[in-house]
N, CA, C and O of each residue as an XYZ file, in Angstrom:
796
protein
N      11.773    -21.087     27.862
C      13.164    -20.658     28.016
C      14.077    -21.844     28.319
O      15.230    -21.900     27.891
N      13.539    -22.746     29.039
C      14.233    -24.244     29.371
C      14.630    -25.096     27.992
O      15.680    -25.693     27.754
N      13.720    -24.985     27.360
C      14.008    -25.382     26.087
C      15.304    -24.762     25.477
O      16.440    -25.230     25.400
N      14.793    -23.574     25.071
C      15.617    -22.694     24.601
C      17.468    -22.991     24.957
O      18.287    -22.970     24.038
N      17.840    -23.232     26.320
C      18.976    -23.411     26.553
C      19.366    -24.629     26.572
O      20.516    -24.990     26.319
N      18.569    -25.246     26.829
C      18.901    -26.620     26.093
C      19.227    -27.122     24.806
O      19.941    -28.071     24.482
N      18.573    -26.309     24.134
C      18.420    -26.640     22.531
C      20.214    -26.352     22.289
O      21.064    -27.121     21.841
N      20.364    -24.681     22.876
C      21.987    -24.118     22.209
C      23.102    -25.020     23.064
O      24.168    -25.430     22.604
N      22.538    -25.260     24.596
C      24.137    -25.909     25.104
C      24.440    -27.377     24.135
O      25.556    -27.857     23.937
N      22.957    -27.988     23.544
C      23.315    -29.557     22.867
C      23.890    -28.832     21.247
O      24.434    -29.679     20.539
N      23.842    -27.850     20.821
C      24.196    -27.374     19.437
C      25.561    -27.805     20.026
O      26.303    -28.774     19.866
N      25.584    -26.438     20.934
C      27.372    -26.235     20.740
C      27.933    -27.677     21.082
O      28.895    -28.012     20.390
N      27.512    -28.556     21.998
C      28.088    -30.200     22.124
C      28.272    -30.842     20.875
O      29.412    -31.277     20.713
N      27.235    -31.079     19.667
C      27.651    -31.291     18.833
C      28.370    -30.431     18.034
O      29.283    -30.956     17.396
N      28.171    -29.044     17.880
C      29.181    -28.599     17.052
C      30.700    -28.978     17.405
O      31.620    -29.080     16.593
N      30.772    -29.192     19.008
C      32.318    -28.874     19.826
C      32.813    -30.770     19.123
O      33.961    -31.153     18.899
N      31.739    -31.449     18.971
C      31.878    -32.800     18.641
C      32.766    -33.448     17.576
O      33.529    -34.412     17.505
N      32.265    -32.369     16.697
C      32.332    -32.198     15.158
C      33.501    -31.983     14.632
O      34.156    -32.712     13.887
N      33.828    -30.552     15.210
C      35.157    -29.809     15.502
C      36.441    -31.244     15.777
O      37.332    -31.746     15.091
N      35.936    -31.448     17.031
C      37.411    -33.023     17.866
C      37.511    -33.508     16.321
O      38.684    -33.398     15.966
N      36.667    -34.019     15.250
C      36.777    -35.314     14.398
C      37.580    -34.643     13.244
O      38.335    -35.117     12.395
N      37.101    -33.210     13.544
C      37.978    -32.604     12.296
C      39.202    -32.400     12.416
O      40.044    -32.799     11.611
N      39.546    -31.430     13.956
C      40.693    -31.277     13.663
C      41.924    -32.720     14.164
O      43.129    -32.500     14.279
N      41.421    -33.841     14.353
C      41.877    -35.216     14.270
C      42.859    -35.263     13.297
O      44.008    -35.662     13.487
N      42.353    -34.808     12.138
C      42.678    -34.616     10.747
C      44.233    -34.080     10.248
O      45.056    -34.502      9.436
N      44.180    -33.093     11.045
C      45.697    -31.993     11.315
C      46.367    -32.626     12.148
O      46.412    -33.666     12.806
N      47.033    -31.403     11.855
C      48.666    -31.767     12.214
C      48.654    -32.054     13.914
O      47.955    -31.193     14.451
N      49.068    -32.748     14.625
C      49.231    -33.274     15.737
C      50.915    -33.201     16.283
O      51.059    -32.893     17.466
N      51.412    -33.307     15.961
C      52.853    -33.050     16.043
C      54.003    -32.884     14.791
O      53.727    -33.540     13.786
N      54.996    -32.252     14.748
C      56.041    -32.189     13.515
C      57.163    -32.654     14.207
O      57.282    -32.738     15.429
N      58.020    -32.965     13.305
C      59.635    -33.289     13.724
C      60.739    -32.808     12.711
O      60.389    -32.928     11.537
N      61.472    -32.505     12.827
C      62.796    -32.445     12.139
C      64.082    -32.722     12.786
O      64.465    -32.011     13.715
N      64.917    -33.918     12.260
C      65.992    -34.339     12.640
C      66.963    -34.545     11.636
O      66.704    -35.017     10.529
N      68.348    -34.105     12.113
C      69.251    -34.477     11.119
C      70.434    -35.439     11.439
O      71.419    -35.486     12.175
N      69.788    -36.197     10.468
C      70.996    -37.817     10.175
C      72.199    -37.273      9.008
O      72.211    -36.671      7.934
N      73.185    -37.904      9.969
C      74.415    -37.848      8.684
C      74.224    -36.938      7.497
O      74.036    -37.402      6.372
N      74.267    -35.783      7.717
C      74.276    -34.746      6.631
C      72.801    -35.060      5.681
O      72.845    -34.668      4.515
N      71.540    -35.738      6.144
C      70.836    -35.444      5.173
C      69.325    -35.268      6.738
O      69.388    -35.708      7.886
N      68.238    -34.513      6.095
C      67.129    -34.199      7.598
C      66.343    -35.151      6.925
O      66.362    -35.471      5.736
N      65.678    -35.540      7.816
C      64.282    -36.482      8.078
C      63.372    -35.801      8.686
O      63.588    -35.394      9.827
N      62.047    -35.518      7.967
C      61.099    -34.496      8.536
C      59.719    -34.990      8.339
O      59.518    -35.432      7.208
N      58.772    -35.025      9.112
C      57.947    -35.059      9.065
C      56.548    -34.378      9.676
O      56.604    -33.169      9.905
N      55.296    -35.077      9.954
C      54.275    -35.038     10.518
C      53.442    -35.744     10.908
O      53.529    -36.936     10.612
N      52.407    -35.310     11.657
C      51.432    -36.639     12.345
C      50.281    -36.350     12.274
O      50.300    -35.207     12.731
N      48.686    -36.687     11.882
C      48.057    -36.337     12.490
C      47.055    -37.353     13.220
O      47.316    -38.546     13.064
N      45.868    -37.001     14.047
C      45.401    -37.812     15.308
C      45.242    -38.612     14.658
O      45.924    -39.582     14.989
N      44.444    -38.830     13.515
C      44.288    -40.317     12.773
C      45.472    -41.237     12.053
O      45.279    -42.441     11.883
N      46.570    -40.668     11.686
C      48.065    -41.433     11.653
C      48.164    -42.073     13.192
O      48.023    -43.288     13.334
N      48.385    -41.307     14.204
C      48.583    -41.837     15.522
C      47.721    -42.944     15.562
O      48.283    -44.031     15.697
N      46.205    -42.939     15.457
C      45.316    -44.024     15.942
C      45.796    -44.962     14.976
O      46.439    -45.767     15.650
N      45.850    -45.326     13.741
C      46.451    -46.204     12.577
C      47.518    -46.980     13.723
O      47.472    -48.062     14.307
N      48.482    -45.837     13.714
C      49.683    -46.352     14.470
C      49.610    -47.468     15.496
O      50.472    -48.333     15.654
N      48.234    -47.317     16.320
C      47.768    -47.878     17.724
C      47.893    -49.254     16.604
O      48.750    -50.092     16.884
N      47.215    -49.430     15.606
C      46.737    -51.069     15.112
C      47.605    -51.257     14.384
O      47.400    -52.151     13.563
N      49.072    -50.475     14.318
C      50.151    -51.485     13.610
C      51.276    -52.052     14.565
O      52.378    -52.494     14.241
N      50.698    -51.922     15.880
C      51.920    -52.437     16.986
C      52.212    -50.937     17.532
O      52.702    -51.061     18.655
N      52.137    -49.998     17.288
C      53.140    -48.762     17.933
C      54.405    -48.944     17.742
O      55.034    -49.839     17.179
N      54.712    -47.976     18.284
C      56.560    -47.921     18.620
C      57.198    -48.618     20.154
O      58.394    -48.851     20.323
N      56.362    -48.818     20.953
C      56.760    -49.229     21.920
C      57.006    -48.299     23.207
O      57.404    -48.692     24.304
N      56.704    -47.064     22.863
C      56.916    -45.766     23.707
C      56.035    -45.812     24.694
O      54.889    -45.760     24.247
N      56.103    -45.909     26.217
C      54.982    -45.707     26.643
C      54.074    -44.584     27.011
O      52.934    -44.720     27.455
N      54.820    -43.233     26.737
C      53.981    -41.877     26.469
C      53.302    -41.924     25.189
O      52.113    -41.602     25.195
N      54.027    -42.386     23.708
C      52.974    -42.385     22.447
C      51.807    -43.616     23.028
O      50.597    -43.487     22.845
N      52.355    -44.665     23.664
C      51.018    -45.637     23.563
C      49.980    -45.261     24.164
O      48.991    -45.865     23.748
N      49.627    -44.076     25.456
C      48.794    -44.013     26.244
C      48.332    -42.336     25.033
O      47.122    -42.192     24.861
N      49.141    -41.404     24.421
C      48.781    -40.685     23.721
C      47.950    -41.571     22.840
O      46.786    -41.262     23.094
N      47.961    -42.465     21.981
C      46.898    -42.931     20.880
C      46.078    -43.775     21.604
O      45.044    -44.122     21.033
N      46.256    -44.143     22.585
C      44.999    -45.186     23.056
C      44.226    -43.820     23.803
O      43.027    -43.865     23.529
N      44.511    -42.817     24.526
C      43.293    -41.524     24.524
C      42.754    -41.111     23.705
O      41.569    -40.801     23.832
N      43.619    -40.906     22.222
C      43.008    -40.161     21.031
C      41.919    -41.367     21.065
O      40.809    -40.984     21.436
N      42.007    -42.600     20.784
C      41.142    -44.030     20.009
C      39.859    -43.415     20.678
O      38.821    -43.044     20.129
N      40.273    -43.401     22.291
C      39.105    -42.896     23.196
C      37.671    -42.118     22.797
O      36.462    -42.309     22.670
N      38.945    -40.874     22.675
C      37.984    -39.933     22.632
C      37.368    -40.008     21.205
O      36.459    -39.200     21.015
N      37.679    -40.794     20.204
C      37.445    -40.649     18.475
C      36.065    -41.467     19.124
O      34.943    -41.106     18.767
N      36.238    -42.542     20.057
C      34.841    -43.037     20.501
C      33.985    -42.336     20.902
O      32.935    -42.159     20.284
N      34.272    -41.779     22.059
C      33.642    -40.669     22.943
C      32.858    -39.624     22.065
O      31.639    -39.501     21.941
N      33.610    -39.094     21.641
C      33.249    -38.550     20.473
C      31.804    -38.318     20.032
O      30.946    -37.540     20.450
N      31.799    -39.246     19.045
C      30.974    -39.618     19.079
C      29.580    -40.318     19.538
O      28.557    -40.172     18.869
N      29.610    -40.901     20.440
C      28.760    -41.384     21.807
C      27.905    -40.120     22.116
O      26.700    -39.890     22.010
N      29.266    -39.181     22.654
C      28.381    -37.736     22.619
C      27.816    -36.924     21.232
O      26.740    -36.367     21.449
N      28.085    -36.836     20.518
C      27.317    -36.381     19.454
C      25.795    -36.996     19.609
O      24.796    -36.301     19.796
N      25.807    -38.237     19.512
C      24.834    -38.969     19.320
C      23.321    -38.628     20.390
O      22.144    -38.488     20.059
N      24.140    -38.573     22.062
C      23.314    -38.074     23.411
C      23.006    -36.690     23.044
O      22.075    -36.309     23.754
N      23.448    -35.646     22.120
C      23.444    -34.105     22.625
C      22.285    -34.474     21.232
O      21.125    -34.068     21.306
N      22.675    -35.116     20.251
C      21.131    -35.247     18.881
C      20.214    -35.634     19.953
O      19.798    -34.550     20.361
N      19.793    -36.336     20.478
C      19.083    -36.814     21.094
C      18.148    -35.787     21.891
O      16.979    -35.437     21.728
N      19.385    -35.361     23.047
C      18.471    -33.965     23.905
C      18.170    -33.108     23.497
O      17.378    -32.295     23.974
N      18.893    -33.057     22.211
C      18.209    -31.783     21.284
C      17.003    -31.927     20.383
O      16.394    -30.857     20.369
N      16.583    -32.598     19.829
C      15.265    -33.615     19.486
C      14.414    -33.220     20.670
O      13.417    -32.499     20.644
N      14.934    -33.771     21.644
C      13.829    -33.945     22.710
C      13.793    -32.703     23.003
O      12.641    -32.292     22.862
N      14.720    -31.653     23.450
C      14.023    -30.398     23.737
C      13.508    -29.672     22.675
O      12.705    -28.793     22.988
N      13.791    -29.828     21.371
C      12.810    -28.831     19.988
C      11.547    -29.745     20.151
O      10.517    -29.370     19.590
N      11.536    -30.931     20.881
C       9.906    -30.969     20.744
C       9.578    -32.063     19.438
O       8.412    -32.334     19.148
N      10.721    -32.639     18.708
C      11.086    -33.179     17.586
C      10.336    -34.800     18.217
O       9.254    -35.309     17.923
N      11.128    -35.151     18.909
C      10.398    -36.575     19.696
C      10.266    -36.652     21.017
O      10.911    -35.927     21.774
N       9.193    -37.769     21.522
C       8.524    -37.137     22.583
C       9.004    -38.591     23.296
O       8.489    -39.627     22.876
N       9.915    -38.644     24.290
C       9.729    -40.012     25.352
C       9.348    -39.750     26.556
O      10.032    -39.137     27.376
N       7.921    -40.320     26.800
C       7.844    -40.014     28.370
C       8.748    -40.785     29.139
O       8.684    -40.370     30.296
N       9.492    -41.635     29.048
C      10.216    -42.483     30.021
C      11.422    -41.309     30.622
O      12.404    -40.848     30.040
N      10.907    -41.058     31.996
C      12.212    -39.923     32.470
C      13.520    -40.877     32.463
O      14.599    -40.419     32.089
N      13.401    -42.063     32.840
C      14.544    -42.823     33.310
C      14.932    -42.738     32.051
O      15.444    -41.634     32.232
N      15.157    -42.961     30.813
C      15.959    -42.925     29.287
C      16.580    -41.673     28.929
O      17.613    -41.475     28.289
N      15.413    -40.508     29.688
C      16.373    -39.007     29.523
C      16.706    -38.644     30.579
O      16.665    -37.414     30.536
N      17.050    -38.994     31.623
C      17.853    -39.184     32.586
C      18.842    -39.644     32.265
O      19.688    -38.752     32.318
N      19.429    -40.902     31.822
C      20.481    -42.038     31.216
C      21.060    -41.319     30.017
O      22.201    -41.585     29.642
N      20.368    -40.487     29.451
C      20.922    -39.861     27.809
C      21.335    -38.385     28.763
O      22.326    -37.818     28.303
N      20.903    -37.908     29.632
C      21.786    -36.773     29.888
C      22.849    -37.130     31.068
O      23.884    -36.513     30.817
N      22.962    -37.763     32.057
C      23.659    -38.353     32.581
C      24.754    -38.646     31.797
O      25.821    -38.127     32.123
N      24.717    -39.384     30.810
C      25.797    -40.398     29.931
C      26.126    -39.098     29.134
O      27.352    -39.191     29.080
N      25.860    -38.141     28.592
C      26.315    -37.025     28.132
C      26.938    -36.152     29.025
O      28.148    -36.369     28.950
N      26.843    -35.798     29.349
C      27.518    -34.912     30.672
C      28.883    -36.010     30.834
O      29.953    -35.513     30.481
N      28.930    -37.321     31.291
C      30.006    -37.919     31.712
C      30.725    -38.110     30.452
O      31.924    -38.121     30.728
N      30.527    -38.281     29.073
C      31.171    -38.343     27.819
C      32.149    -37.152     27.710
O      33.333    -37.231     27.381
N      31.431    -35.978     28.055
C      31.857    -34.623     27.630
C      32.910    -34.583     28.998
O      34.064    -34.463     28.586
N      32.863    -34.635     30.197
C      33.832    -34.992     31.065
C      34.958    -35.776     30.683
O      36.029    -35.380     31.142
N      34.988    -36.827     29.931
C      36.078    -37.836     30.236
C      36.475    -37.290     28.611
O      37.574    -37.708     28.247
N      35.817    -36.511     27.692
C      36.644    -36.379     26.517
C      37.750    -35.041     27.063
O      38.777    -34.769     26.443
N      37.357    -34.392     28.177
C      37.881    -33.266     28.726
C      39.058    -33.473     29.395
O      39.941    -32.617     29.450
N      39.145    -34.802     30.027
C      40.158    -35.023     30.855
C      41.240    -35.466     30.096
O      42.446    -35.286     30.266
N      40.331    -36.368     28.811
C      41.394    -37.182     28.130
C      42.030    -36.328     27.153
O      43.245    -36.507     27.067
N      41.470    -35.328     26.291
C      42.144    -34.473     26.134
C      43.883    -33.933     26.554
O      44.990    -34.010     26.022
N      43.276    -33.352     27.869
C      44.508    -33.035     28.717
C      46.009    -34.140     28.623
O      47.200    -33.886     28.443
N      45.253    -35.422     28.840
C      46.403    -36.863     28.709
C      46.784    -36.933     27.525
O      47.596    -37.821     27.264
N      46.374    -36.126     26.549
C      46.599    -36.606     24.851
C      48.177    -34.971     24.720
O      49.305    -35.116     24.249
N      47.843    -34.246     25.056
C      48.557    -33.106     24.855
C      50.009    -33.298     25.925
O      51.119    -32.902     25.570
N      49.762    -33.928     27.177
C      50.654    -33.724     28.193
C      51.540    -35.297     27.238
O      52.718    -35.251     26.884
N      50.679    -36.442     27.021
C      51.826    -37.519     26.374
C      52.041    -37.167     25.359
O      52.504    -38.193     24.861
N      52.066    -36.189     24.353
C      52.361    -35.605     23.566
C      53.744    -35.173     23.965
O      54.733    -35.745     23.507
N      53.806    -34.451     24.577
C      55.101    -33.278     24.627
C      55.775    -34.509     25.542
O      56.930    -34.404     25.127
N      55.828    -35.718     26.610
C      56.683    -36.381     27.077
C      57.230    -37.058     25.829
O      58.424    -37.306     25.667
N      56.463    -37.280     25.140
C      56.518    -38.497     24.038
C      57.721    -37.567     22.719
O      58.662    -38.153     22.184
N      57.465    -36.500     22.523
C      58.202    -35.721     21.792
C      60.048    -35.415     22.602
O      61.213    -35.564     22.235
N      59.551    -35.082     23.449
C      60.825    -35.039     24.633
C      61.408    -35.872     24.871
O      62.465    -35.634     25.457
N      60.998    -37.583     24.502
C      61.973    -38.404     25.365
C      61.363    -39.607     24.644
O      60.713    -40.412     25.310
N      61.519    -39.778     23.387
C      60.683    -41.288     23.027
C      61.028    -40.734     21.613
O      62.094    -41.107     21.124
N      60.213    -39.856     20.884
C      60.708    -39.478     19.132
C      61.452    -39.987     18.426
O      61.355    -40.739     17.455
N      62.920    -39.140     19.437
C      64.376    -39.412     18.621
C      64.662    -40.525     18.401
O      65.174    -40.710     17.298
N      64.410    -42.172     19.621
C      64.341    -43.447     19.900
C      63.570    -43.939     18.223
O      64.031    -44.732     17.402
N      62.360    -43.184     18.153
C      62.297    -43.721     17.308
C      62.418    -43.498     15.784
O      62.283    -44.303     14.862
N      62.709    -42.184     15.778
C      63.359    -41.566     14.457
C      65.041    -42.538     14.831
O      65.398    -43.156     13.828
N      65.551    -42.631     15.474
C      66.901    -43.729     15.327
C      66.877    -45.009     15.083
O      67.875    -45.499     14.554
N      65.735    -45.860     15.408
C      65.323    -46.720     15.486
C      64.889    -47.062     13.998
O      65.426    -48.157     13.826
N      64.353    -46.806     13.059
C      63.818    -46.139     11.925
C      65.236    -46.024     10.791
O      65.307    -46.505      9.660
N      66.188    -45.296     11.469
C      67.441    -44.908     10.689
C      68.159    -46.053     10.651
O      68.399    -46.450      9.511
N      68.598    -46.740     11.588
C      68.893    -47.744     12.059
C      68.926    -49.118     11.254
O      69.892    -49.762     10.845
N      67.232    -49.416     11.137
C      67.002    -50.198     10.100
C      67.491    -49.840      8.390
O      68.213    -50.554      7.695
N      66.920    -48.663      8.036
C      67.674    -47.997      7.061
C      68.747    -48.406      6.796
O      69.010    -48.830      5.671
N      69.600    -48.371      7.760
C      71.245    -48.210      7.295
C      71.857    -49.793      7.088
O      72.649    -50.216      6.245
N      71.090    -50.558      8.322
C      71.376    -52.050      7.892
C      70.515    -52.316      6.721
O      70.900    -53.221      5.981
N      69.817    -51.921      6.523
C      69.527    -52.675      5.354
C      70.427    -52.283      3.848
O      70.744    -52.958      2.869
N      70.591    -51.151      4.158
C      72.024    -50.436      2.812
C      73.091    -51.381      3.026
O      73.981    -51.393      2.176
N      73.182    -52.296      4.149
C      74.426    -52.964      4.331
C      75.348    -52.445      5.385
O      76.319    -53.167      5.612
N      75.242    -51.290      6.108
C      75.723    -50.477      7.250
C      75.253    -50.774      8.453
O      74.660    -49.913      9.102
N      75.496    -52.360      9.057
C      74.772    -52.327     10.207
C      75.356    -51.556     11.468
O      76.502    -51.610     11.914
N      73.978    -50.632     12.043
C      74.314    -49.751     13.424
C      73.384    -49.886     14.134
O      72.242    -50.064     13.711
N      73.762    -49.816     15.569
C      73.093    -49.478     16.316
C      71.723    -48.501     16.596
O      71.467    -47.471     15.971
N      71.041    -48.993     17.519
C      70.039    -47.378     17.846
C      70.945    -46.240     18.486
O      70.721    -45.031     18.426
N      72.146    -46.950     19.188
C      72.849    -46.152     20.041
C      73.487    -45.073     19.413
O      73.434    -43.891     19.752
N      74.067    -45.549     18.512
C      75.183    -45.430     17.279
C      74.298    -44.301     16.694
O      74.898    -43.275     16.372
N      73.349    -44.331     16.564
C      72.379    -43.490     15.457
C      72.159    -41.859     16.516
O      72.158    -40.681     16.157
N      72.010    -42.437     17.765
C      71.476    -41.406     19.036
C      72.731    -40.920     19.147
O      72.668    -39.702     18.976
N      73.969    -41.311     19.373
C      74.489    -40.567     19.966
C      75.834    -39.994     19.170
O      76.645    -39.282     19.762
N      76.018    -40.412     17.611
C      76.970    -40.292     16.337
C      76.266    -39.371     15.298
O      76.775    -38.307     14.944
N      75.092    -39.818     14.831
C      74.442    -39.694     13.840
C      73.617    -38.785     13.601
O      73.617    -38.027     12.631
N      72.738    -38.834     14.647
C      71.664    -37.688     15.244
C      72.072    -36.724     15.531
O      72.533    -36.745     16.673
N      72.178    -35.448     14.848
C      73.052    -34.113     15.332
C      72.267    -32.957     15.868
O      72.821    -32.102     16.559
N      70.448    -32.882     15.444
C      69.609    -32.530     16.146
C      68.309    -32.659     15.744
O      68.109    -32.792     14.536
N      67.200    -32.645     16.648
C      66.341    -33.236     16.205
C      65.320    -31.781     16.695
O      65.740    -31.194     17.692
N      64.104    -31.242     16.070
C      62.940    -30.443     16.366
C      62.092    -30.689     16.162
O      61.734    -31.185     15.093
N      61.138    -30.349     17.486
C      59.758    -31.440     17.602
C      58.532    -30.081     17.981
O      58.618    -29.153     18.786
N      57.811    -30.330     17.351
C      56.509    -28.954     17.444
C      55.506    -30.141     17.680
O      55.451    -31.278     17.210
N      54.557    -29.296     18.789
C      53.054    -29.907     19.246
C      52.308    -29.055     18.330
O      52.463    -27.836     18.252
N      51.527    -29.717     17.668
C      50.728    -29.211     16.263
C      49.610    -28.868     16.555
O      49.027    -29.555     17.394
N      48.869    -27.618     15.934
C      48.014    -26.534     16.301
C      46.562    -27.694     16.510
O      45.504    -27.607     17.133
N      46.897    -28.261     16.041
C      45.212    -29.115     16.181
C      45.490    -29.886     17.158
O      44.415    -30.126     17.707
N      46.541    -30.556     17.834
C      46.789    -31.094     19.139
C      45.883    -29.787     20.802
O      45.244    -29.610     21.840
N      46.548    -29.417     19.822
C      46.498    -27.562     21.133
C      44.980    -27.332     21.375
O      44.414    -27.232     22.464
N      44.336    -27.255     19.886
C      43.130    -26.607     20.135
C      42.156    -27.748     20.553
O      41.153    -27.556     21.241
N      42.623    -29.166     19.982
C      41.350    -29.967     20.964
C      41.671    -29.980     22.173
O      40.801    -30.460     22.900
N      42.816    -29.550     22.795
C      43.187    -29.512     24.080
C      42.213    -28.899     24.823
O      41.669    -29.259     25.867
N      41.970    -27.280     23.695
C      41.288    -26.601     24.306
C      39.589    -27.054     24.395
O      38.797    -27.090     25.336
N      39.489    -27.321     23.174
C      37.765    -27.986     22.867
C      37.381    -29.091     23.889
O      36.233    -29.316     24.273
N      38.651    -29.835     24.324
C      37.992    -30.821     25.132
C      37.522    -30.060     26.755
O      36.336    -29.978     27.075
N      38.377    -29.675     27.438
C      37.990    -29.141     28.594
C      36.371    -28.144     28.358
O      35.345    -28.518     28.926
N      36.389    -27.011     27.542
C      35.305    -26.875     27.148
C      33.967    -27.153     26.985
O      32.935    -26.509     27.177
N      34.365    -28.884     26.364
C      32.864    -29.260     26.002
C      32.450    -29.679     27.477
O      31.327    -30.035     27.833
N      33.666    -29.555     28.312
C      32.710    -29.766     29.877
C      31.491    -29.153     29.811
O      30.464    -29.818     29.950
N      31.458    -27.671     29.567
C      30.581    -26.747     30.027
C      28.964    -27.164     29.436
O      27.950    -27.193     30.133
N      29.035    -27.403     28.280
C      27.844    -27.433     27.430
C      27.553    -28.637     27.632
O      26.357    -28.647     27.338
N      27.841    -29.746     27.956
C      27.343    -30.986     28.269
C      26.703    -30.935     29.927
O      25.562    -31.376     30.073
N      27.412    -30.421     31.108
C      27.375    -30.185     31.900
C      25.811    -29.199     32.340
O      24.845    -29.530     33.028
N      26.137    -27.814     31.545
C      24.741    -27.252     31.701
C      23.329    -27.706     30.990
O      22.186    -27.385     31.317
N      23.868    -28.752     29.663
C      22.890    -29.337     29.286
C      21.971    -30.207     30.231
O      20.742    -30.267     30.192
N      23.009    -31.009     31.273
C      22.576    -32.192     32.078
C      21.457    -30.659     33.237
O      20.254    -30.795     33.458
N      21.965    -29.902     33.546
C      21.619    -29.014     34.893
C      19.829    -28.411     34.012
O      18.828    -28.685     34.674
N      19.615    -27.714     32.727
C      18.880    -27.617     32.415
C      17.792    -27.957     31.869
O      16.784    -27.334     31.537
N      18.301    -29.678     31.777
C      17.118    -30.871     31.115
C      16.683    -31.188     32.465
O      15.508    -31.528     32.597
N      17.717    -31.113     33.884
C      16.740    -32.187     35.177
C      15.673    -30.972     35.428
O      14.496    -31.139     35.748
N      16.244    -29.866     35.242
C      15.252    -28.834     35.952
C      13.381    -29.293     35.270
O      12.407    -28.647     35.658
């Protein structure tokens, strides 16, 4: 029976694993703003953001700590996938290490993966919505800005924020939300994995 629950809490870790990389993929945030009688609209998703991390960012310090968590957890991630293959092997009986200290260290280090993708999670969704609230428009103006000098219209960021910009709408995107939810989650199954391998 020890087996047995071991085997499903390391499934669902990697399945919950699997899930983070996919929905990475989606939409992460939307925007719509309107410049001078014409909208600028877009989207994001976790892997645009991480890109973003290695082209300089925007300079925001809610987006910078949002993509340096996502980078995180795209690590983490994986790390854990890798520990929950592992305990799951070892509990189907697949490979055999007598060294307790290595499956000790592989469930230990799993359990704390699935923790810190849980927390970081939370930091990815909360700099999300600061970053949408108070950083975006900066840089949807910022963006316009260049635009317009380069047509030969040189303006301000100011000029753009507070003339130009007539309103801007910002949505936290369904795949932001639900790894929100997946991350706290994979606490559980990493967690009871660690409680039912020491037994």
């Amino acid at each position: 029976m020890k087996n047995l629950k071991s085997i499903l809490t390391n499934s669902f870790s990697i399945i919950i694993g699997i899930l983070i990389y996919s929905f990475l993929s989606q939409n992460y945030f939307s925007y719509s703003a309107n410049l001078t009688y014409s909208t600028t609209e877009g989207s994001k998703t976790g892997y645009q953001l991480i890109r973003q991390l290695f082209e300089g960012g925007d300079g925001n310090v809610a987006s910078t700590i949002m993509v340096v968590a996502l980078f995180i957890i795209s690590i983490l991630a994986g790390l854990m996938i890798i520990c929950s293959i592992y305990n799951l092997l070892k509990s189907a009986n697949v490979i055999k290490v007598e060294n307790e200290k290595v499956n000790k260290a592989f469930n230990i280090t799993n359990m704390v993966l699935g923790i810190m993708i849980g927390v970081l999670s939370i930091v990815v969704i909360s700099c999300t919505a600061g970053y949408l609230n108070n950083g975006l428009d900066v840089s949807i103006a910022t963006s316009a800005a260049e635009t317009f000098s380069a047509m030969g219209m040189p303006v301000t960021v100011e000029t753009v924020l507070s003339n130009l910009m007539t309103e801007l709408n910002t949505t936290i995107g369904w795949a932001n939300i639900t790894n929100l939810v997946l991350g706290p989650i994979l606490i559980v199954p990493t967690t009871l994995s660690f409680v039912f391998d020491r037994k």
